[in-house]
N, C-alpha and C positions, 0 to 999 in steps of 0.2 A: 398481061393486060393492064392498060396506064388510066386508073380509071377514078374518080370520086363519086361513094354512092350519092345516090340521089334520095331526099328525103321522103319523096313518096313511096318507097320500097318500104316504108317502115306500118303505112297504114292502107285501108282499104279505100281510095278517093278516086276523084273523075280519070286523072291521068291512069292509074294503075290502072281503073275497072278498060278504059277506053283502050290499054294495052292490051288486056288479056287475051283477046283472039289468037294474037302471038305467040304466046306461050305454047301454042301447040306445036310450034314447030319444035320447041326446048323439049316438049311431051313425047314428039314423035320420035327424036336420034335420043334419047335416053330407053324408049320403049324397043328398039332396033338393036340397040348396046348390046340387052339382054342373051342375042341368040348369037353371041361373039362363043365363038371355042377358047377354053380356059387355058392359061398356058402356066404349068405346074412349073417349082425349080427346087433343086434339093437344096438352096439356103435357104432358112427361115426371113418370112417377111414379115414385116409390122408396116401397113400404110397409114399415117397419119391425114386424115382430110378432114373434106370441111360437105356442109350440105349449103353455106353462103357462099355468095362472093364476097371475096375479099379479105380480110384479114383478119382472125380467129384465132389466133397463137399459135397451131401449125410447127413453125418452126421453130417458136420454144419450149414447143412440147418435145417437138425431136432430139432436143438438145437435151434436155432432161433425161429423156429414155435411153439414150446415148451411156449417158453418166450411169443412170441405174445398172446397164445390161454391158457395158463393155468389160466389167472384170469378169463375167463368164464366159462372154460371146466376144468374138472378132469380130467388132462391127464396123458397118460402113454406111454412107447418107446415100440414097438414089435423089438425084433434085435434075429432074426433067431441066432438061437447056435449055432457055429464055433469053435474048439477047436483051431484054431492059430486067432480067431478074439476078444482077450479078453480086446486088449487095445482099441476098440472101445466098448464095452459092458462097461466098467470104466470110458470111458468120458462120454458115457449115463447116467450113472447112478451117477455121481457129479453132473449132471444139473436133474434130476428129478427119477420118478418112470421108473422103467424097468422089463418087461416081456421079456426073455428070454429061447428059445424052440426049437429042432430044428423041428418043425411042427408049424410051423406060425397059421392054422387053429387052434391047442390046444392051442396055447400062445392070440389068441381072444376069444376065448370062456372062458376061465379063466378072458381075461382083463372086459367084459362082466359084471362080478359079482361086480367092485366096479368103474367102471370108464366111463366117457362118451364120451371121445376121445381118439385112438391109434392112434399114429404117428408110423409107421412102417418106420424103415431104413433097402432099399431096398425092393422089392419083385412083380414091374411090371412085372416079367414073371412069376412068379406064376399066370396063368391064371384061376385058377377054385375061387378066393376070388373078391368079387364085392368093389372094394374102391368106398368114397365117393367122393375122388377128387385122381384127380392122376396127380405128380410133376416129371417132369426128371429132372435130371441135366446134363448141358453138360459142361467140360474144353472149356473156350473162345477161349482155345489158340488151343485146339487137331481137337476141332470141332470132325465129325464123321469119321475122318482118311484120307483113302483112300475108304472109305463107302462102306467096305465088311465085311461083315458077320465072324466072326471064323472061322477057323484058321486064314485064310489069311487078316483079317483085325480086327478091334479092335470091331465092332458089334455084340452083345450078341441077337440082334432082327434090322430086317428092319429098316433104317428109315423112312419109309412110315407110320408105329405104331403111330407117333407121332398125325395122325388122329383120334385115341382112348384117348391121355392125354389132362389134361386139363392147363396143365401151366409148360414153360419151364423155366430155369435158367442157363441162362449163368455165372458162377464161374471163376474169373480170373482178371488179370488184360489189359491183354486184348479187344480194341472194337473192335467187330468182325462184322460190319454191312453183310460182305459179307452172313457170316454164318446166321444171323439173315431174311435175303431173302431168303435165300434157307427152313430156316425151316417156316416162309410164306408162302411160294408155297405151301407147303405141309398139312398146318395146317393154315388156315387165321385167325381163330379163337382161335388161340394161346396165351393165355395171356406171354409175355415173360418178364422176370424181369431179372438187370445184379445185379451182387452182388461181391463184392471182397474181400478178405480176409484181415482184419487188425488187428494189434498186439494191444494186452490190457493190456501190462504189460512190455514196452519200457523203463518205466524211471528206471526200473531193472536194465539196463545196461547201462553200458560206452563206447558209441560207441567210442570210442579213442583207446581202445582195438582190436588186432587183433582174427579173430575166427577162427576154427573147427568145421564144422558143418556136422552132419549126421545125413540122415534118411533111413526109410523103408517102403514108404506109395507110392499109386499109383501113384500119380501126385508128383515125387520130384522136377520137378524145377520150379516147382509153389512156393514151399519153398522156393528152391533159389532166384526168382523174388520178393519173400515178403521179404527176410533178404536181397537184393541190394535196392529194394526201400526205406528201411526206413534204407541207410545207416550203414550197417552194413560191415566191414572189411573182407572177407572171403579170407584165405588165404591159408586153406586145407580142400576138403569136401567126404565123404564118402557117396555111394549110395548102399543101397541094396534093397532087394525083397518087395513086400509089404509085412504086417504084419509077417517082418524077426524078428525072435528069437537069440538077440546077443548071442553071448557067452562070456564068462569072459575072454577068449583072445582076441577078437576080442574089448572089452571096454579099456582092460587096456592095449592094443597096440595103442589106440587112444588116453589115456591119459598121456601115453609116450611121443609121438609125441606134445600134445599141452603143456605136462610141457618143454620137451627140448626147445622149439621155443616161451612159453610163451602166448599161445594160450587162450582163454576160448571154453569152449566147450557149443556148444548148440544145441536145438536138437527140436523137434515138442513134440508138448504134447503127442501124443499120441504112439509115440515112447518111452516117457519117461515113461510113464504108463506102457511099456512092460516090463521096466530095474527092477529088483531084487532091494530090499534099498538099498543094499552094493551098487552092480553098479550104482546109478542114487549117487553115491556121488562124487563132482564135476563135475556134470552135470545138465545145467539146461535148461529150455525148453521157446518155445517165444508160450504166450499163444494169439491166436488168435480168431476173432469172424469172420461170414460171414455176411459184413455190407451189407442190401439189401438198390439198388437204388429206389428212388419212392415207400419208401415203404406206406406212406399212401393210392395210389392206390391197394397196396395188401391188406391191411388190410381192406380196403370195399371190396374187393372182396372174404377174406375168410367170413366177415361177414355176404354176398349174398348166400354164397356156403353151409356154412356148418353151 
């Protein structure tokens, strides 16, 4: 979905309350989901989702979990097939094995035949597959909005659901203790882990440099917050849609702009994965990991789990 959220997702106002009627349709096929028959598979699953729309770390939690679990496990990515989601199927697949389908149940039954863990990015509302463990992720910063359901707010499912997962992740930079009570109440038994974003290929650049920076992924001023924290110059930034498809005017009007002014341009990986070679020339990307806090408490607990 090629989408920018909308900022009244974030509070309770005319537009959102004037949606809500809505929402019941989002109410009713999540309430229907329920009475799906389960479909078991003897590889171990971990599904990584989210309870927003849009962009919560997700896949660089996958990536992580990857790292963590593949000297035990033969692992593999499941990433449901999206024709505008290729620059994340590319980041998948530079860090490991990747099953790609758009039938998540046919991309398991396949992974089945030579591997002994799927790491699926996204597919907690696919309710008819039994995961063996199941990860949300939430933005530290969005939290669950104005905690309405679609339209009117940024919730793809309740957050009462969180009773059904077994470990959240707050992504951000971020401490949200408020946020972290509320999904408490709801979930005591919530293993929650924070985790923020940090750049792995800094000494690339000369922060003395002024930038240009654009992206097109769900959470962009989580970018903007990681290239201000680690000092970077930003002095013209472009935001589009998520997983937006430039066009050759739209690149070479921005590198207009940063030759005139003497700009560097730079941009998220997985923005740059979407550019053509020609376009991604003079462009370069701040390549980031999801450092998790405490992570030796995760790692005995995936070791307990799965």
């Amino acid at each position: 979905m090629i989408f920018i959220k909308p900022n009244f997702w974030q509070t309770k106002n005319f537009i959102s309350l004037l949606l809500f009627p809505l929402t019941l349709i989002t109410f009713s096929i999540n309430f229907l989901k329920k009475f799906n028959i389960k479909n078991h598979f003897k590889i171990k699953t971990i599904c990584i989702g989210n309870l927003n729309a849009g962009g919560t770390g997700k896949t660089s939690l996958a990536v992580e979990l990857n790292e963590l679990l593949s000297g035990k496990f033969k692992t593999v990515f499941i990433k449901k097939k999206y024709s505008n989601q290729k620059d994340e199927y590319n980041l998948l697949k530079k860090r490991g094995k990747i099953i790609s389908s758009k039938n998540r149940i046919d991309a398991l039954k396949n992974a089945e035949k030579n591997f002994d863990l799927a790491i699926l990015d996204d597919g907690l509302q696919q309710k008819n597959i039994e995961y063996d463990l199941k990860i949300v992720c939430i933005n530290s910063y969005e939290g669950f909005g104005n905690n309405f359901l679609l339209p009117a707010g940024p919730l793809r499912e309740n957050s009462n659901e969180l009773k059904n997962y077994d470990i959240v992740f707050l992504n951000g930079f971020k401490k949200n203790q408020k946020l972290k009570n509320k999904i408490k109440k709801i979930n005591n038994s919530l293993k929650i882990f924070d985790a923020i974003y940090e750049p792995t290929n800094l000494k690339k650049y000369n922060l003395k440099n002024k930038f240009l920076f654009f992206c097109g992924i769900g959470n962009p001023h989580e970018f903007e917050n990681t290239l201000n924290k680690f000092k970077f110059k930003i002095k013209e930034k472009f935001i589009f849609p998520d997983h937006y498809s430039m066009s050759d005017e739209i690149i070479n009007n921005m590198k207009d702009i940063a030759n005139k002014n003497k700009f560097k341009i730079i941009t998220t990986e997985k923005d740059f994965l979407r550019l053509t070679k020609r376009q991604q020339r003079g462009i370069n990307y701040l390549k980031v990991k999801l450092k998790i806090k405490n992570i030796s408490k995760l790692k005995k607990f995936l070791k307990s789990n799965i």
